[in-house]
VEXDREN-2710 file (C-alpha; in Angstrom, 1 decimal):
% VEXDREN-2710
k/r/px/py/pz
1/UNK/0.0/0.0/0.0
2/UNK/1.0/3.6/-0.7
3/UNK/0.6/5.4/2.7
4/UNK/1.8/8.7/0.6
5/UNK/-1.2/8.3/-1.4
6/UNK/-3.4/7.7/1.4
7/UNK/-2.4/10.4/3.0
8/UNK/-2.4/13.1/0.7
9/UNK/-6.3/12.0/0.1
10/UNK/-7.1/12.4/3.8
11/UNK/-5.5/15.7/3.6
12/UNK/-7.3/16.7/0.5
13/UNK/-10.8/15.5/2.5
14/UNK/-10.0/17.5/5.9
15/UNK/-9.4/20.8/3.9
16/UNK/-12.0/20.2/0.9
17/UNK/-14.6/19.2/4.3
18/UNK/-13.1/22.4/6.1
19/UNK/-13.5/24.6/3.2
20/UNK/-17.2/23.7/2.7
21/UNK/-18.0/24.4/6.8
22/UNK/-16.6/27.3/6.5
23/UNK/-17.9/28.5/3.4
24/UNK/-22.0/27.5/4.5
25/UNK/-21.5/29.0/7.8
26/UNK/-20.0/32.1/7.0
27/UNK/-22.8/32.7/4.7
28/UNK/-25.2/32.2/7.2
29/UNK/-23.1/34.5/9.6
30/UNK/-23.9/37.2/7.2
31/UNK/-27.1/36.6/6.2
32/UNK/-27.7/37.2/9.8
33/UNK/-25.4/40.3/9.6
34/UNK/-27.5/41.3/6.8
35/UNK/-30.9/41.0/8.5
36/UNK/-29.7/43.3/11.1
37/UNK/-31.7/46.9/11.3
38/UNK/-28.4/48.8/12.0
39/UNK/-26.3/47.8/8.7
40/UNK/-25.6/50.5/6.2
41/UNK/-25.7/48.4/3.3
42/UNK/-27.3/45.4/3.6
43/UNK/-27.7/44.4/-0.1
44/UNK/-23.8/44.0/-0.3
45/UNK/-23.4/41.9/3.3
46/UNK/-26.2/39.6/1.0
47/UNK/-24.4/39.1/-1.8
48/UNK/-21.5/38.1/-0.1
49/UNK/-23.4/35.7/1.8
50/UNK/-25.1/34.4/-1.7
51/UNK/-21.6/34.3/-2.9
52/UNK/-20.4/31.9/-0.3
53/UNK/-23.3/29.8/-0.3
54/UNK/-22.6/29.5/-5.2
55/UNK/-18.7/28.4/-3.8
56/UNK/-20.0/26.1/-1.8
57/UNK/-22.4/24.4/-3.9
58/UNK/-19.5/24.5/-6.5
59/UNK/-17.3/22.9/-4.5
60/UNK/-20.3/20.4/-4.1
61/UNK/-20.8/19.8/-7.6
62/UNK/-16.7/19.7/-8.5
63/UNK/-16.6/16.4/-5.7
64/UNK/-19.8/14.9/-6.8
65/UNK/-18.2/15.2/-10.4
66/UNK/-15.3/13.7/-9.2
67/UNK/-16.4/10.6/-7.7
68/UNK/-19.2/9.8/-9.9
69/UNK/-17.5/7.9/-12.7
70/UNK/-20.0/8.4/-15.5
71/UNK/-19.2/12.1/-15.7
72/UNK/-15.7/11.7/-16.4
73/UNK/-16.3/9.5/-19.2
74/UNK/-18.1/12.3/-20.9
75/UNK/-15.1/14.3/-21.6
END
């Protein structure tokens, strides 16, 4: 067995798992931010937010893509 290889994919899993936490729950973080009465701007605080929640739906897609095979066989 290639404990290199096994490895680098449970590194690659911790961050890509990481990245997507972080991501959803910043975006809820400023939705919240954004419902607040106080803010200046809030239609910019809700794109942001929006913005996080499209990377992390992208990063969804991009891992579903990569594990299912039938989508790399289209290319």
């Amino acid at each position: 067995m290639k404990w290199l290889d096994l490895v680098q994919v449970a590194g690659a899993t911790l961050v890509a798992a990481v990245l997507l936490v972080v991501l959803y729950s910043l975006g809820v973080r400023l939705t919240a931010i954004a419902g607040d009465a106080r803010q200046k701007s809030p239609a910019m605080v809700r794109s942001l937010a929006y913005a996080c929640f499209a990377a992390c739906g992208i990063a969804v897609l991009f891992g579903i893509y990569l594990i299912v095979p039938y989508f790399t066989k289209l290319l």
